[in-house]
N, C-alpha and C positions, 0 to 999 in steps of 0.2 A: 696365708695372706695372698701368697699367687694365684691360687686358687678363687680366691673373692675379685680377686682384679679382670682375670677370664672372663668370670660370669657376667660381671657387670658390663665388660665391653661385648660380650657373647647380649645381653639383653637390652642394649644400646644401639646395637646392630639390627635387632631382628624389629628393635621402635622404630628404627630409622626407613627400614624397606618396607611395614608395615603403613608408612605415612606417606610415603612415596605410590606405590598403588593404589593408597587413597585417592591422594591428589589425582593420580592421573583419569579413576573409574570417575571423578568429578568430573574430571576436564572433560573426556569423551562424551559423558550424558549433555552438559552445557552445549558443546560445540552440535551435540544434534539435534539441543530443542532450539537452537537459535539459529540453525540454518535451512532446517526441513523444512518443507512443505506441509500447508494443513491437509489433513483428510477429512472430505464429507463424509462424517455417519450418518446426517438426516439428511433428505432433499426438502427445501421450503421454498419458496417462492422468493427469489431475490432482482433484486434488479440495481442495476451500476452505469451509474453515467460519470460522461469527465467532461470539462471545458469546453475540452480541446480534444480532437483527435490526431492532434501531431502540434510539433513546437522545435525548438532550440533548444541543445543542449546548458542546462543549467538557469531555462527559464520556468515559471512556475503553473502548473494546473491542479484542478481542485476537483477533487473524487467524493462524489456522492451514492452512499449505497444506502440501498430500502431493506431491509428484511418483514417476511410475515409469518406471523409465531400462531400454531393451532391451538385449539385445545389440547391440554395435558404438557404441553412444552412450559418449559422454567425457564424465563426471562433470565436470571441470572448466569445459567447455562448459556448463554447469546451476549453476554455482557459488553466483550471489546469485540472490536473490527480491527484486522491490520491489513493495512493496506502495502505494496511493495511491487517494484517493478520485475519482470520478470522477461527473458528472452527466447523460452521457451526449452532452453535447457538447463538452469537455472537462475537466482536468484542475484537481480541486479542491486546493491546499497544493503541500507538498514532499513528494517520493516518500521512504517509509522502506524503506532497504537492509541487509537481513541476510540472514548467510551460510546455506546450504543445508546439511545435513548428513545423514550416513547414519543408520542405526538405532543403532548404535554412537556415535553424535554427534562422528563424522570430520566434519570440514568437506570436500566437494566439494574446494575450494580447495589440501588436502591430499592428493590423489591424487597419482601420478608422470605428469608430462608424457606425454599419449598413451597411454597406459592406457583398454583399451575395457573396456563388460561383456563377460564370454566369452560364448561359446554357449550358450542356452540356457538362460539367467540372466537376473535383474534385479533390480536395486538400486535401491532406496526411498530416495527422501530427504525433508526437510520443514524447514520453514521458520516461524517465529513471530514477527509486531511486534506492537507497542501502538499502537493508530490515534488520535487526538484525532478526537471527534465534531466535522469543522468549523461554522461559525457561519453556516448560511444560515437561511433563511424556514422557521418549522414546516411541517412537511408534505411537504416537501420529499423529494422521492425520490431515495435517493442509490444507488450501487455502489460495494465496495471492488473494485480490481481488484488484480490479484496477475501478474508478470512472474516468468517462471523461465528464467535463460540470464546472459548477459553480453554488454557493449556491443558488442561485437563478433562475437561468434557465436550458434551457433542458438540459439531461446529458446519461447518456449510465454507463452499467458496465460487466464486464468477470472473472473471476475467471482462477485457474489454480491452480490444488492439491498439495501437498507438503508433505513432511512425515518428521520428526524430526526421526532422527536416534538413535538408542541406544548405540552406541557403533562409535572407530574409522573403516572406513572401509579401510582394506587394498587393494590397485590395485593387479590384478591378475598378472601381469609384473612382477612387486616385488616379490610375493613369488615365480611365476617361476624364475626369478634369484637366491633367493634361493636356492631352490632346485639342480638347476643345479651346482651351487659354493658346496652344502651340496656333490654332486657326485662326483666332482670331487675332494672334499678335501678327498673322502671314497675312492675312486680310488687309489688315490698316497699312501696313508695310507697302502694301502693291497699290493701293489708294492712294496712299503719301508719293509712292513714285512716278504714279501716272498722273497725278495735278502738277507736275514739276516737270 
């Protein structure tokens, strides 16, 4: 009977550290697909525009990226774009993931399994989020970068500089109106004082 009690806590033991280095070879895989960096296995032609080239922290700009798929590449392969700020030695917030679509606004994702461009051809797709301007130090020099692929197959990526601003900036329109309202209120003002 002592005997069967051993074993059972002897094989209740070796479940328990078995589940444990589970969990953790999880944790680690998790923690590296969700912070790393994409890597370009093809070069295609991309291209990345934003709003704004600089803003307030926690005001909002909108990231538009083009991609162009040759022959023989698999749409589905290009399916999502994440977009995500970056400081240049890493990764500022959570990455925003939206789907890729064609000119016709097909989602990538909607192609048939293995379906290439044909010969000769190519097919445009593009991609759009709403970035939150994150909350670092004015002045601060940031990049949106932009990932086109999927976690598992080939992908592509582009950046584009950004600057967090220190201060509101006022348009130059505005203070010339201003200015010209500030003349002509000094104007009538000296009119009015010299008829008196």
């Amino acid at each position: 009977m002592l005997n069967n009690k051993r074993g059972i806590v002897a094989v209740m033991t070796l479940v328990l550290l078995l589940a444990g280095v589970t969990n953790t070879v999880y944790a680690q895989q998790e923690d590296e697909e969700e912070h790393g960096t994409c890597e370009a296995e093809r070069d295609r032609e991309m291209t990345l525009s934003l709003s704004s080239s600089s803003g307030l922290p926690g005001s909002t700009i909108t990231a538009t990226m083009s991609i162009t798929l040759i022959e023989g590449d698999r749409p589905r392969g290009w399916r999502d774009a994440g977009f995500v700020w970056t400081d240049g030695e890493g990764i500022i917030g959570e990455w925003v993931i939206v789907d890729v679509v064609d000119e016709a606004g097909t989602p990538f994702a909607s192609y048939e399994r293995g379906w290439t461009v044909p010969a000769g051809e190519t097919l445009i797709g593009s991609a759009t989020a709403t970035l939150t301007v994150p909350n670092v130090a004015p002045g601060t020099p940031l990049q949106v970068m932009v990932c086109v692929g999927h976690p598992h197959g080939p992908g592509d990526m582009h950046w584009f500089d950004f600057t967090v601003e220190p201060f509101m900036v006022v348009p130059e329109t505005l203070l010339g109106s201003i200015g010209v309202v500030a003349a002509l209120l000094g104007a009538t003002l000296l009119y009015a004082k010299r008829s008196n």
